[in-house]
C-alpha positions in Angstrom: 81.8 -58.4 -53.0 80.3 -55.6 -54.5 80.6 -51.8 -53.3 78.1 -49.6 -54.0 77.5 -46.1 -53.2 74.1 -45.5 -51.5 74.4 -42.3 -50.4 70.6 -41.3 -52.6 69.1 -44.7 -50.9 68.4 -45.8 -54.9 69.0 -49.9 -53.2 66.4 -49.7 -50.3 67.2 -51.5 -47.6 63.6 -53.0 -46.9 65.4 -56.1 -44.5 66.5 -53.8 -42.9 69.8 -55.6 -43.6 72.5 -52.8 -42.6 75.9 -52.0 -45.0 76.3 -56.1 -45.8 73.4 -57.5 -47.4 72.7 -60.1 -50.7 71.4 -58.7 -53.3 70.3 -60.4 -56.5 72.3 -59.0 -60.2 71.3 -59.9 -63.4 70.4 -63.5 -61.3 73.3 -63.9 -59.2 73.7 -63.6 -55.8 76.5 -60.9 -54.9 77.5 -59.9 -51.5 77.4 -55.6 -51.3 78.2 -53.3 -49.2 75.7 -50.8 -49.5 78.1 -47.0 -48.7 76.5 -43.4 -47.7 77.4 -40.8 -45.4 76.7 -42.3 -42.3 79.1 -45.6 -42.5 81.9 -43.4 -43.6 81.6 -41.2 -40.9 81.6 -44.3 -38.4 84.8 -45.7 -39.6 86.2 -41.8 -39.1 86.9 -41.3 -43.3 87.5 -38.0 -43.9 84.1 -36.5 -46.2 83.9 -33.7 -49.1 80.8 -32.3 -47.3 78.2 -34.9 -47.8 78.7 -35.8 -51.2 79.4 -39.6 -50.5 80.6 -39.7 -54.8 82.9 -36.9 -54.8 84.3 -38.5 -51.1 84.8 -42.1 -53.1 86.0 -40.3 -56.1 89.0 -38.7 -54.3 90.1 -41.0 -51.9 89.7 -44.6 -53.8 91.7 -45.8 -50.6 88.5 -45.7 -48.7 86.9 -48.7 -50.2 89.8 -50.7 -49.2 89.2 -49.1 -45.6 85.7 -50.1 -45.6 86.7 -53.7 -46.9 89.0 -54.6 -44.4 86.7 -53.6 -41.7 83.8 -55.6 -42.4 86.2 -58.7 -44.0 89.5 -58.6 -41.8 90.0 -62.3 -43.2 90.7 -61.3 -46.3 94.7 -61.4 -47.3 94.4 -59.4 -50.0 91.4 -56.8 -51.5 91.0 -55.8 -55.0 89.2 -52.6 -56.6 88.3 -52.4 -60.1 87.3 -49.5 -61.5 85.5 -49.6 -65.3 87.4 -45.9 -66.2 90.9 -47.4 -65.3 93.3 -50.4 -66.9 96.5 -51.4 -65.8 99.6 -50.6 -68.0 102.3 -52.9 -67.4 104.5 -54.7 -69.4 102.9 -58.3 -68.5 99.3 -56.8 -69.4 
């Protein structure tokens, strides 16, 4: 699963497919969940304003919020972020 923030619409939604749709990467097939201001206010996430970014830049919490609402059969979620690395002694 792949989150993506669409707060500027740059994905279009033309099936009209709402926040889980299958989009095609590079040629694969990858489940997204397609973010902007709207689904975050739904699941009652606090916003900075309506800057969806600076909201998922500040509160990295609320893609696991997100997850576990639309995939509650999930035992554990991941998020990887390309800035960040994990420093630990088995790394």
């Amino acid at each position: 699963m792949l989150g993506i923030n669409n707060s500027n619409h740059i994905i279009q939604d033309e099936m009209r497919g709402g926040i889980i749709q299958i989009r095609i990467f590079y040629g694969i097939e990858v489940k997204c969940i397609l973010l902007d201001l709207k689904v975050l206010q739904e699941a009652n996430l606090y916003t900075f304003g309506e800057n969806v970014g600076s909201t998922l830049w500040n509160s990295t919490d609320y893609w696991a919020y997100i997850a576990r609402k639309y995939f509650p059969d999930f035992d554990f979620y991941w998020q990887i972020d390309y800035g960040c690395f994990l420093n630990a002694l088995n790394y």
